[in-house]
C-alpha positions, 0 to 999 in steps of 0.5 A, a space after each residue: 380906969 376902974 379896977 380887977 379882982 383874979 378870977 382864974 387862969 387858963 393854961 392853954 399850952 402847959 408851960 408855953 400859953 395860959 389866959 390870966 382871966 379877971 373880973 372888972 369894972 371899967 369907969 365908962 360915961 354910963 357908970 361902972 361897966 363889969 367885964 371881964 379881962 383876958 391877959 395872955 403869958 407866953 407871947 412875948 418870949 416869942 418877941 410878940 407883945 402880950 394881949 388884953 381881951 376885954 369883954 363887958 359882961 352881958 349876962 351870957 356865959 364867959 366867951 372863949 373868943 380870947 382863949 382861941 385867939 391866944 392859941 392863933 397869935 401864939 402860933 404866928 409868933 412862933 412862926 415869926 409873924 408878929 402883930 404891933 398896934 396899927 395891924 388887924 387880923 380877919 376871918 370869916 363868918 361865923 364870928 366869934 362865940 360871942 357874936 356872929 358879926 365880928 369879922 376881924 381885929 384891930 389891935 391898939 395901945 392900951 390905956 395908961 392905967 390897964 386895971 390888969 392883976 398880972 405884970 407884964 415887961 412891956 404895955 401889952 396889946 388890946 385886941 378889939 374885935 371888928 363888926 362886918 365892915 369895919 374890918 375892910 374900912 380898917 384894911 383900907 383906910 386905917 385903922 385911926 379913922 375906925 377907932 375915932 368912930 369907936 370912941 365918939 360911939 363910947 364916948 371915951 377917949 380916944 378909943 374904948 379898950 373894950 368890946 362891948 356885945 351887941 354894940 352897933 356898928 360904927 359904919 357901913 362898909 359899902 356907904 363909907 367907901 361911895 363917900 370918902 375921898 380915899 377911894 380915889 387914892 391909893 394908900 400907904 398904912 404906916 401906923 408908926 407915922 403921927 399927923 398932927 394939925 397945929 394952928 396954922 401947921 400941919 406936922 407929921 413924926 415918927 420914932 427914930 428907928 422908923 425913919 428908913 420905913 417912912 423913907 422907903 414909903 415916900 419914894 415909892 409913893 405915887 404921886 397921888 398917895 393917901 398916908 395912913 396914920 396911927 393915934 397921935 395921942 393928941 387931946 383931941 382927933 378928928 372923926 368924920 362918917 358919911 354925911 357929916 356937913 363939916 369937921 369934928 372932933 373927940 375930946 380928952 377930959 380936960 382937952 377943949 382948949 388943945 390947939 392940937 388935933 390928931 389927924 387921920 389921914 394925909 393925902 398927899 399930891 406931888 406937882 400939878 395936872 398937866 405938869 406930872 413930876 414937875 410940880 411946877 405948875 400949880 401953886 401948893 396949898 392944902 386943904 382939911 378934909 373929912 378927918 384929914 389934910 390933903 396938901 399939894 406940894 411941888 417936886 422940889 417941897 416933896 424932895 426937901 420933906 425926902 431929904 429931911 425924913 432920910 437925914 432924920 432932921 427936922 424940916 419946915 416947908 411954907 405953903 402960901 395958901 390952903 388951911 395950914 401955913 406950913 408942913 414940917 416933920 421932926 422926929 419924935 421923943 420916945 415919951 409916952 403921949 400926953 393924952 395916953 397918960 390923962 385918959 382916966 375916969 372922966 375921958 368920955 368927951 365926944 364934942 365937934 370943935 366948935 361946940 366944945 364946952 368941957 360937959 362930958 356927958 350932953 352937949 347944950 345949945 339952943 333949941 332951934 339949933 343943932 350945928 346950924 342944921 335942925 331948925 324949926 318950922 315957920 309955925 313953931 312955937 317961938 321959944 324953941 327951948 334948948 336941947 340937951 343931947 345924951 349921946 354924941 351929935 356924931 351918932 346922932 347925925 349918924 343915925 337920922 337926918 336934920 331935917 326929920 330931927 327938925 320936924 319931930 321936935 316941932 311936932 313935940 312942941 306943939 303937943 306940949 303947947 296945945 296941952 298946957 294951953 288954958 290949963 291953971 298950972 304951976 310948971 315954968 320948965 317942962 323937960 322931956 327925955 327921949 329914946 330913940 332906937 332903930 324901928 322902936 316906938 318913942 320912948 319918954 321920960 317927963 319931969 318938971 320945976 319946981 311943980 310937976 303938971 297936973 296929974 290928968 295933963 302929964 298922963 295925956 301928954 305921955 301918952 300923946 308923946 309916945 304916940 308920934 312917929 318918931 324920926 328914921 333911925 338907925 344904926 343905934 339908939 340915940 337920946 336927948 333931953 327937950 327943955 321947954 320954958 312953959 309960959 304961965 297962964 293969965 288968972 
């Protein structure tokens, strides 16, 4: 996880509240990341659960952010409101010290290994600073499905634990609601429940002493009703974001053959159209969905899955169609969850299902094929070469299209053909390393085996390469490799 040495400590409240203040390093899919760490003593006489600010350092001066929320959760604690994971807390504009855009937090589980110098009674609370609005989507749809995006965003499973200034941000509020099939439905956050998709079943969990909450939550549920989960601690969760063609998942280090996938949401549907309550009319079945199930039961499978959660036993209802065979509910062990006790060094995966390779750090498919979606054109060369992607293939279908990514590549190839065409070499592999960041000109990176292009050619061909136009981008940077075979020439 990385490691910590003690800076200081800030008493904020004398003999109530101080900040333990470390400096660390957190082992990310870039390198060492230096933070800086802010561990809060006090909260928990009041019943609430400690805090970990963790902050990756810029260069700027030390933030204050974590002091003056400390002050805050001290204060509801006091007066009894308490947070858990799962819960958020908003306020407006300005923002924290740190950066203006943050509108809220979302507090989470922390790692297993926390590189924290102070001893805590219970696994304290990380609180993870929101940007604009991720805030409102973690309101309304959960705080799973923002987190997901978060840790194919670090590439880090299941989530960062840190907040990193100046990150992008990981969604449009405005564009995420026009696309998810959320909107429509009400919803029910209930951070204790776990989903889970395994094989040909779909289960939902939860500890014992919340079965009476989930209880209470399914009879005053409408018929049509959206359940908001929280992290499975699964080796793998699905992440969707507006645009995606199909499903995909993050990945712990060591994950890629997991049968089991964390589900971000439930949407279920009691009975059928024309037929309300009676359930009868409409055979059940279920469907995946964005980084979800939707399933549609009769009344009398809902009132079993009822009756089950109220009696804590477990339960398994069959559906004879849809993407899962069967729904089934059993309590869950108390055990900490299997991929929260593997997360470590190397938990930087972020692969779509079908493409999981175990590579933590590039996914590698052919050229001309990226999901099935960028291709080359009918004039392109005719060995595409392969891509090499440096960034997640969420953030790179999240910042440009398949269309526009198709026809820079094709562009690339056919500068790289016309230069090397007729030219006496030594190159049989051409790697080309692209940047590409929001309103940003190409920036590029050339190497080559096992001898480099002449000099004349590889300073042209930079020069040309940096001068295209690049695709639309935005949101984030995004980088990938372009591997060419380079054909030899005739003597």
């Amino acid at each position: 996880m990385g490691s910590a040495l003690p800076v200081g400590r800030e008493i904020l409240i004398p003999g109530e509240l101080s900040v333990a203040i470390d400096e660390g390093g957190i082992r990310t899919a870039g390198g060492m990341l230096p933070a800086l760490l802010y561990t809060t003593d006090g909260l928990e006489r009041h019943g609430q659960r400690e805090m970990v600010f963790a902050v990756a350092r810029t260069g700027a001066p030390a933030p204050g952010y974590p002091l003056t929320m400390a002050r805050t959760v001290h204060r509801f604690a006091a007066e009894g409101r308490l947070v858990d994971a799962g819960d958020v807390s908003v306020f407006g504009r300005p923002g924290v010290d740190l950066d203006e855009r943050v509108t809220g937090f979302v507090y989470a589980d922390p790692p297993a290994a926390l590189p924290s110098t102070v001893d805590l009674p219970r696994p304290p609370l990380i609180a993870l600073p929101l940007l604009g609005g991720e805030t409102a989507v973690v309101q309304r749809f959960g705080h799973a499905r923002v987190l997901a995006l978060l840790g194919a965003q670090e590439r880090y499973y299941p989530h960062p634990w840190w907040f990193r200034p100046g990150r992008a941000a990981v969604l449009d509020d405005a564009e995420f609601r026009a696309a998810t099939m959320l909107s429509r439905a009400p919803a029910y956050n209930l951070p204790f429940l776990r989903v889970v998709h395994d094989g040909d079943r779909l289960e939902l969990s939860c500890a014992a002493e919340d079965l009476p909450s989930l209880a209470d939550a399914m009879r005053e549920a409408p018929e049509v009703c959206a359940y908001l989960p929280g992290l499975a601690g699964t080796p793998k969760t699905y992440v969707w974001a507006p645009g995606q063609s199909g499903p995909a998942a993050i990945v712990a280090p060591g994950g890629e053959r997991a049968t089991r996938l964390a589900c971000n949401f439930l949407l279920i549907v009691r009975g059928a159209p024309g037929a309300p309550g009676s359930g009868d009319g409409q055979a059940p079945t279920s469907r995946q969905v964005e980084d979800g199930f939707a399933v549609l039961l009769t009344g009398a499978m809902h009132a079993r899955l009822l009756q089950a959660v109220e009696a804590g036993r477990p339960v398994e209802i069959g559906l004879p169609g849809g993407a899962v065979r069967a729904v089934a509910f059993r309590v869950a062990s108390t055990d900490p969850p299997a991929a929260a006790q593997q997360a470590g060094p190397d938990a930087v995966n972020a692969l779509p299902p079908d493409l999981l390779n175990g590579v933590p750090a590039a996914t590698t498919m052919a050229g001309g094929d990226l999901r099935g979606q960028v291709r080359p054109s009918a004039d392109a060369p005719r060995d595409p070469g392969r891509i090499v992607l440096l960034t997640s293939e969420e953030r790179l279908r999240q910042a440009t299209t398949p269309a526009e990514l198709a026809d820079f590549l094709d562009r690339v190839r056919r500068v790289v053909d016309r230069l090397f065409a007729g030219v006496r070499h030594h190159t049989e592999e051409l790697m080309v390393e692209f940047r590409l960041g929001p309103g940003r000109p190409v920036e590029v990176r050339i190497m080559a085996r096992p001898e480099a292009p002449p000099r004349e050619l590889q300073v042209v061909l930079e020069r040309q390469l940096q001068a295209l136009t690049p695709p639309t981008i935005r949101y984030s940077e995004v980088a990938f490799q372009l591997h060419l075979p380079i054909a030899t020439p005739r003597r």
